[in-house]
Each structure stands twice: as C-alpha cells, then as structure tokens.
N, C-alpha and C positions, 0 to 999 in steps of 0.2 A: 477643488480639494484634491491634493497628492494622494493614489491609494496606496495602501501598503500590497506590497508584492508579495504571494504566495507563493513558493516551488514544493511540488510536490510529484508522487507517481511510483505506479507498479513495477516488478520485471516481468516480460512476456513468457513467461514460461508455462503457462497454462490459464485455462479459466476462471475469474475470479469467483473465492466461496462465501457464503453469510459470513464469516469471518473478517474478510477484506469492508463487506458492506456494511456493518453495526460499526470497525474499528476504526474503517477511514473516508467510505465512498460516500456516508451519508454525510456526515463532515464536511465533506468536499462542497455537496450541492448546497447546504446552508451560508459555507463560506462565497460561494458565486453570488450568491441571490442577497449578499448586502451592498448599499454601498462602499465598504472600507475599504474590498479589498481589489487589486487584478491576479488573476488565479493565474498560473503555467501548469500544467498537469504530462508530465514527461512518462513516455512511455519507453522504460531503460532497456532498451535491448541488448546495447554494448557491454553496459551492467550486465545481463543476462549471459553473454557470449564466456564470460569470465571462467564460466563452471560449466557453460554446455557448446566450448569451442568445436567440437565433434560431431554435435549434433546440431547444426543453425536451421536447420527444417521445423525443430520444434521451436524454435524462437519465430521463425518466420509464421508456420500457421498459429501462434496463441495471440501474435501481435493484433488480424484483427478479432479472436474473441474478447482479446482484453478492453478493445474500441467499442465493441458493440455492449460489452458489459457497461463501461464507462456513458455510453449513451440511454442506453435501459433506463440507469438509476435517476438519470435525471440531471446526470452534466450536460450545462448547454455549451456547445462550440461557438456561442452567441457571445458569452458569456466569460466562458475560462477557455484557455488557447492550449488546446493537445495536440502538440509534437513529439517526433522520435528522433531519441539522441541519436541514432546513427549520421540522421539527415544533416546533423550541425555541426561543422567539423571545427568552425570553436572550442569547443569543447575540448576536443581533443590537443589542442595546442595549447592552451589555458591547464590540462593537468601535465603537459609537459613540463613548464614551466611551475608549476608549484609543487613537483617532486623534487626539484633541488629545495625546498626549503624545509621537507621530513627526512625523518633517518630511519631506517631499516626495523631498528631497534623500536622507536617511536612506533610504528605501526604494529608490530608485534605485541605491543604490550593494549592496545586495543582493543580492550574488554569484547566488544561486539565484533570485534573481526575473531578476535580469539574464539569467542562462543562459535563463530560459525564455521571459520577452520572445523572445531573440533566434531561438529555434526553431522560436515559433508566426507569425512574422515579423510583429507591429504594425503594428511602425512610426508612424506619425501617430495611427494609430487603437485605441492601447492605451487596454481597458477601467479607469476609475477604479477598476473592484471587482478586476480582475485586480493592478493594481500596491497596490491595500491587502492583497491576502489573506495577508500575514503578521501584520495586525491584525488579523484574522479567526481565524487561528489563535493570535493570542497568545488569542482570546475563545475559544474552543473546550476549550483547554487549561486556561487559567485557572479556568471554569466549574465543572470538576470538581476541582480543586486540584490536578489529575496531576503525581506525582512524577515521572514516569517517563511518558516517549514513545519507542516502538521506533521508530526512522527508518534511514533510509539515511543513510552517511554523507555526504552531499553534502545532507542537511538541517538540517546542528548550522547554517549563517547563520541559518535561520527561528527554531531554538529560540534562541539567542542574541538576537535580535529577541525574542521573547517574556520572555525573564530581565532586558532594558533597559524594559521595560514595567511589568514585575512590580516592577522594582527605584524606577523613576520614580513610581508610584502609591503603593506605600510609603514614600516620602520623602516625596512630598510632604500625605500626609494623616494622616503620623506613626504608620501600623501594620504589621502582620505578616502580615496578611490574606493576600493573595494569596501562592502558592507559587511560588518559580524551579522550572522540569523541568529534568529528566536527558535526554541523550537512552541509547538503551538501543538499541546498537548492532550489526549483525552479526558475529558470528564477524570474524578475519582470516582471508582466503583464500576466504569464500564471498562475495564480493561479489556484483555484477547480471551474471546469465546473460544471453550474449551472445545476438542474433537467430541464428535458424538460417541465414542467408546469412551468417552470421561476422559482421556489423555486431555493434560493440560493444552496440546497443540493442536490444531485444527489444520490439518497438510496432507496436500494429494498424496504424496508417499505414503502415506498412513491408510488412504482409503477411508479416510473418517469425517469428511466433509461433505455438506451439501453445495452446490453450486448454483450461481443465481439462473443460468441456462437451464436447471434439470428441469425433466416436464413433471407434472404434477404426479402421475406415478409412480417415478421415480424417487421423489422425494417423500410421499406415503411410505415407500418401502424404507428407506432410510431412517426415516423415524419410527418406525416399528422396529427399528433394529437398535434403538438406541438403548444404553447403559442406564438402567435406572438404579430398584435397588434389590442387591442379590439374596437378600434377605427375606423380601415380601415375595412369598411363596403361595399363599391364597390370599384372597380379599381380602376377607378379614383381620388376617394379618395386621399389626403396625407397621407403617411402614417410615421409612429415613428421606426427606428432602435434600439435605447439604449431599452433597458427591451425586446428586443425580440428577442427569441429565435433562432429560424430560422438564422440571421443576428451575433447571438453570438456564434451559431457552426461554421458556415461560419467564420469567423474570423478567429477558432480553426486550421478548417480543409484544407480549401481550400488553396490550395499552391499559388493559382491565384489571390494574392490582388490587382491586379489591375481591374480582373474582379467583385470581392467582394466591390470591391470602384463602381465601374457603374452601381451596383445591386441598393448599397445602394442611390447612387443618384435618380435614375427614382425609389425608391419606396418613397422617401422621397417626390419626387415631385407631384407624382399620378401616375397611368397609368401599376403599376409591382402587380399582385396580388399575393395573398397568397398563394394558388396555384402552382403556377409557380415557385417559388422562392422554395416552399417547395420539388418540383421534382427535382430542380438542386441541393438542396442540397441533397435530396436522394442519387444522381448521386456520387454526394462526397465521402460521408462516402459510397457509396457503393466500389467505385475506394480504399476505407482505408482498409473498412474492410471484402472485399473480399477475399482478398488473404490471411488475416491473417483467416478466417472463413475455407478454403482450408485447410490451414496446421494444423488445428485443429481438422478436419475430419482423415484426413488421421492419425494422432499422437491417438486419438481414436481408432481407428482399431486395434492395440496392445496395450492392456492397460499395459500387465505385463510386458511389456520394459518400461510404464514411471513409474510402481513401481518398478522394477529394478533399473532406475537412482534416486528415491530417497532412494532407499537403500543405493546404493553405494555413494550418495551423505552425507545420516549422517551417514553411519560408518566413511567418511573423518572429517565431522565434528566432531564425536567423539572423536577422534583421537586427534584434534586441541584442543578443550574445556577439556577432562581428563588432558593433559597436564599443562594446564593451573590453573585446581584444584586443581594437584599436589603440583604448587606454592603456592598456598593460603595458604592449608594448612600447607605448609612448614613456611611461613611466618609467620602463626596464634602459630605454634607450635606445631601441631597436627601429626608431624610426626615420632610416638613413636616408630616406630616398624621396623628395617631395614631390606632388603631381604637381 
C-alpha cells in the first residue's frame, strides 16, 4: 500500500512550549504510529535565518533543543525522518525556480505573510527572503511530493500559495509532476492554547509560556502565576471560568472531565479558590509533562546520537528532494547534458 506523505516542522528559534505540543507535536506522533502515513518532519532553520540573519547562534543552539524536544514527545526517527533544511540544497534551487512563477504583489497580499510582517514590525526593512518564504515553502513541500501538511488553521493562505505554484508549473510544462497538499487540520475546538497571562498567544516574547524542558519547579511557579479571575477576591467569592486560565488548561489537559466539570461548578458558585485549583492543575500537567521531561533528559545525555539521527535523517531526505529536482529540471528543460 502507497503511504500518503506528510511534510511538516518547526523553526529553531527556541524551545518548544505546551503550545507547539497540544497544537502539533502530539499530532505528529499519532500521525507516525499509523500505517497510512510516511512522516518528513523538517526542522526550518533557513526558514528561521529570514528574521534572525544577525543572529545564527540562536538558530544554531535551539536546533538541537528543538531535536531533543521532538524526541521527548514521542517522535521516533524509526518512524518519521527529521532533517534540516539547510542540509538539502534542493531546496533551495526548487524556490529559485518557482519565484519566476509569483509576483511581488501576489505575496503581499498574503493574509499570513501580511499578519506577520505586521507583528515582527518591518516596516522599510522587510527581509527579501522573509516576504518569499511561501516560495520556500511551496519548495519544501513540493520536494517531497507531500499530500498532506498538518498546519494551523491560519496556514491554508501559504498551502494555497503552494497549490497556485504546483498548478502554474504544471501547465506550463504540460505535466503531472508536482503534487497539490492537503492541509491536515486540528480538531474543532482544540485550537492555539492561550499564553498563561490569558493573551490569546502563547510566545517566548511574551514570557507567558511553559516549556516542555522546564523542571518541575519551574513550571509550579508558572502556574501559580497564571491569569485566573480578577474578580474572585476571597473563597467564597463566585468566581468566572471562561477567560480563565487555570480552567482553560484543565480543559486542555485533564483527562478527567468529569472532575474538570465539579471544579468548574463549586468555583462558579463560591467556596473553590485560586489556590487550590492552581495545585491540581499543577498535578496535571505535571502527570503530562513528567515523563515527557524524563525522556528528554536521558536523549541529552548523547547529544551526538540525535545529531547522528539528523544526519542520517537529511541525507534520506536528500535523496527524496534531488530526485525530485531532477524532475523539474527535466521538465523545465534544463537537462542538457546526459551521463
């Protein structure tokens, strides 16, 4: 049976938070452990390089916490094959050639480049390779013929970008080569877990995230510091569930909705405090991210085994994307020269 190919993956910018691992990482290890699929799991550093060309030191040390996170949770190298883009210079000749087929204008009007233009604040000083990387990623994706990309929903502008690429190279060189993606979407209702200050965003810039790294104290403190509600002043107090924190990891994490339903009752009515509520959920995400904090320790201990598996993970990858180049340029015409 043919599997359907996954592309997927982080940028190395820092360690991954409970955010990355409720939105995509658990995801990921379900998607491995069927048989439908073969997973690629890319770790973007060139992606990354786009907004921290000045700084590649922090690209270089987050690359392997993002491996060691990756390995924690439960992706096996057995399993799905984790490379770094830098390694595959495919890649990078694959979005040479599919920037003649967008216009300047086209990518500007790209909701999700636009959004994020506007948060890393430019302005005059927007990087060329920032405002291309949906051509970057139509090459990434393409490379591997990926049917299927797991994203957030606020990334189907980019795959759509990439299916007007796919669909413009195939017209005009009359074949079937390249594949449109899927995007392969969350759940409804589990969307992007909020920062712990309530902000809708959960980002090291912010300081309002947990990390799947932190040690156990660490993240006791965090959760006592989270946004409940400002209203419930003593016990007995009524107090508000919606906008609070506390009550919207619990939701996330707790397996026990029936005990997450009796919580929310007695604090709604008076009598549960802030406190209390904030220790059991400690208890939680400690029961989550114990054991994944365990196997992250130990996968630390040898570092040059997990740069070993991503070695041998993008010379696989290599292997798959050159392949695929071949094609283009066969296609484009560019294949003057025969052995």
């Amino acid at each position: 049976m043919t599997k359907e190919i996954l592309l997927t993956g982080d940028r190395p910018t820092g360690k991954l938070h409970i955010g990355h691992y409720i939105g995509s990482l658990k995801n990921r290890v379900k998607l491995q452990n069927s048989d439908k699929y073969d997973p690629y799991i890319m770790i973007a550093d060139t992606q990354a390089l786009t907004d921290n060309a000045r700084n590649p030191e922090k690209i270089r040390n987050s690359l392997i916490e993002v491996a060691l996170d990756y390995l924690a949770v439960g992706i096996d190298p057995t399993k799905s094959t984790i490379f770094v883009q830098s390694q595959i210079p495919a890649l990078f000749e694959l979005t040479a050639y599919y920037m003649d087929f967008v216009t300047v204008s086209r990518l500007e009007r790209n909701p999700t480049v636009k959004a994020e233009i506007k948060q890393k604040g430019f302005g005059e000083s927007l990087p060329v390779g920032f405002l291309n990387y949906p051509v970057s990623q139509a090459a990434d994706i393409t490379a591997f013929k990926a049917t299927l990309v797991p994203v957030g929903d606020d990334q189907e502008p980019m795959l759509e970008q990439t299916r007007e690429i796919v669909r413009t190279f195939n017209r005009l060189y009359k074949t079937d080569l390249l594949v449109e993606p899927k995007g392969y979407f969350p759940e409804k209702g589990s969307g992007r877990l909020p920062g712990l200050d309530g902000n809708a965003k959960m980002s090291k810039s912010l300081g309002n995230c947990i990390y799947l790294s932190d040690d156990a104290e660490t993240v006791k403190k965090k959760v006592m510091s989270m946004y409940t509600d400002p209203g419930h002043i003593h016990i007995e107090d009524p107090g508000k569930v919606e906008g609070n924190m506390v009550f919207t990891y619990l939701d996330v994490f707790d397996p026990d909705k029936a005990k997450v339903a009796e919580l929310k009752e007695e604090y709604q009515k008076g009598g549960l405090g802030d406190m209390k509520i904030k220790r059991y959920l400690n208890q939680v995400l400690e029961n989550e991210l114990g054991p994944i904090r365990e196997r992250r320790m130990k996968f630390a201990e040898d570092l040059d085994s997990v740069y070993d598996m991503l070695l041998a993970g993008s010379k696989k990858a290599n292997e798959v994307a050159n392949q695929t180049l071949e094609e283009v340029r066969a296609a484009i015409g560019f294949n003057y020269f025969k052995d």
